[in-house]
N, C-alpha and C positions, 0 to 999 in steps of 0.2 A: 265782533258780532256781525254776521250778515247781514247784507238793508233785506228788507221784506220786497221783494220782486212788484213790479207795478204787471200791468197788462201786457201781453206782450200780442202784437198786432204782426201779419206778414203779407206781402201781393209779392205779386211777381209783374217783370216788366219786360220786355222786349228791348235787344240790344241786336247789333250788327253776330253776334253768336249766338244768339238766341233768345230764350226767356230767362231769366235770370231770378231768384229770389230775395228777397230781402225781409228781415223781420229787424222790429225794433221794439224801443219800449220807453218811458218818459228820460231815462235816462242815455239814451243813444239808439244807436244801431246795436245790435245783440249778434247778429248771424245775415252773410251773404254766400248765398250759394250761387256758383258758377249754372249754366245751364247742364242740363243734363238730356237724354234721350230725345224727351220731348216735355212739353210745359206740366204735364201730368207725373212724369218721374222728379223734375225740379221741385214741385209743390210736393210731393211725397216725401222727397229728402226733407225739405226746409220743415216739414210736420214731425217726422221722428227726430229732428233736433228741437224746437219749438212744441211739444205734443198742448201746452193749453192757450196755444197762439190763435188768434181770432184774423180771419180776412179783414182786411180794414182799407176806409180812406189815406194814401200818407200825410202826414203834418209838414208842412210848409222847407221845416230843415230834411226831412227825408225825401220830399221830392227834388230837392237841390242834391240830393246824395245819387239819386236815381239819374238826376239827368246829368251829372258829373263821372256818373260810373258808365254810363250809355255813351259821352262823350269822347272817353277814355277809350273803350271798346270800336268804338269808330274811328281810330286813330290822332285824335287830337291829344295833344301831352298836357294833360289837366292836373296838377296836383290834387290828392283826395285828401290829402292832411287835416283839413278842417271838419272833414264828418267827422262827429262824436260818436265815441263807442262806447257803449256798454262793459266795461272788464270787469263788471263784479264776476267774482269766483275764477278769473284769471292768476294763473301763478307770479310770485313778483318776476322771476328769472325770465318768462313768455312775456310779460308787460316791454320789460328793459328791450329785450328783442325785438317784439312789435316794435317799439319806437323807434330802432334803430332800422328796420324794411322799412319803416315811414319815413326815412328821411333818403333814402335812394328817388330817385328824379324818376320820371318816366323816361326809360333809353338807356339807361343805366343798369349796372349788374354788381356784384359785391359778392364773393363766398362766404360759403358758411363759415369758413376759418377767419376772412374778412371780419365779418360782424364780429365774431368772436374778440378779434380785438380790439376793434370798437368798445366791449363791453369790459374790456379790462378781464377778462380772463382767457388766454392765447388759446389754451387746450381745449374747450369748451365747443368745437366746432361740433360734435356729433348734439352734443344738448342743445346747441343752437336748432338743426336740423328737425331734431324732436318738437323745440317748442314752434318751428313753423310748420312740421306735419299735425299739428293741435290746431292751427290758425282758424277761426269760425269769421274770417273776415276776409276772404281772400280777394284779393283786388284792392281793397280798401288798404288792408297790412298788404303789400304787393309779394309776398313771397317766392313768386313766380319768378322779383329780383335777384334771387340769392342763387346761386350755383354751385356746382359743385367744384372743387379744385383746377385750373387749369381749364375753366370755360364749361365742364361738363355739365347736365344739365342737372343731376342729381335727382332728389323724386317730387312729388306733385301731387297732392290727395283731391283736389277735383274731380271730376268723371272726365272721364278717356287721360288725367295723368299727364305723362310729359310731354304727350303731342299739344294739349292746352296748353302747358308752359309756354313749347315754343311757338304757338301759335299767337298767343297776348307778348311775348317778345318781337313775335316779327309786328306784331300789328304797332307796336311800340318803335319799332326799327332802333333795336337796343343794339348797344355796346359790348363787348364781352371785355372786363375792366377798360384800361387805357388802348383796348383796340379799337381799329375803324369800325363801326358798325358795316354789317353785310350789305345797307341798301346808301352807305354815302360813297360819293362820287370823285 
């Protein structure tokens, strides 16, 4: 049986890319959206995902989430691991995967065929792809980590796509697997 949904409250916040959205609800974070257009497009996306979501003060663990995602964004290599999410109505096979993006490092990258083995199922690399184009957590689930075979960037359901990837990868100054990242020395 489904839990019965509590409140689900949303702000938005200002990072080094912009306004960024957050909704949550007693049981975690529910949805983070990347910035969009402008703070008025961001708040619109985060409402047609959220539609009975209330502007709210955040609770004490969301504003640790807000200034851990802002830190992130600003180029600091913060682990986000510890925000709680929301996955009610999450599929198990999207769960297993979230937690596998969740354990990539800031700077770090992994393909989709990567995870895939991680999950004990080798072939699995397109389903992998699908349950991070489903991701309502991005940055948090870091997706941005996963790429496509052979370093490519693969896709990105954010606004403006795979230039945000590589944009939160270079702000990361990530790795492409066991290579030198672009900006060490």
């Amino acid at each position: 049986m489904a839990r019965v949904p509590d409140a689900t409250h949303l702000a938005l916040f200002d990072t080094a890319l912009g306004a960024c959205g957050i909704a949550w609800n007693a049981a975690g974070v529910c949805g983070l959206h990347l910035p969009g257009a402008d703070r008025a497009r961001t708040l619109a996306s985060l409402r047609r995902r959220h539609p009975r979501a209330e502007e709210g003060a955040p609770s004490a663990p969301i504003r640790a989430a807000i200034e851990a995602i802002g830190a992130l964004l600003d180029g600091t290599p913060v682990d986000l691991g510890g925000i709680v999410l929301d996955l009610d109505g999450i599929p198990e096979f999207h769960r297993r995967v979230y937690a596998v993006a969740r354990s990539i490092p800031p700077g770090r990258t992994l393909s989709y065929g990567e995870v895939a083995q991680r999950l004990g199922e080798p072939h699995a690399a397109r389903a992998v792809g699908q349950a991070l184009g489903a991701n309502r957590f991005a940055i948090i689930v870091p997706c941005h980590r996963v790429l496509a075979a052979r370093g490519a960037s693969g896709g990105f359901s954010a606004p403006s796509g795979v230039d945000t990837k590589r944009r939160l990868l270079e702000i990361e100054r990530a790795r492409i697997g066991d290579q030198p990242g672009l900006f060490d020395s």
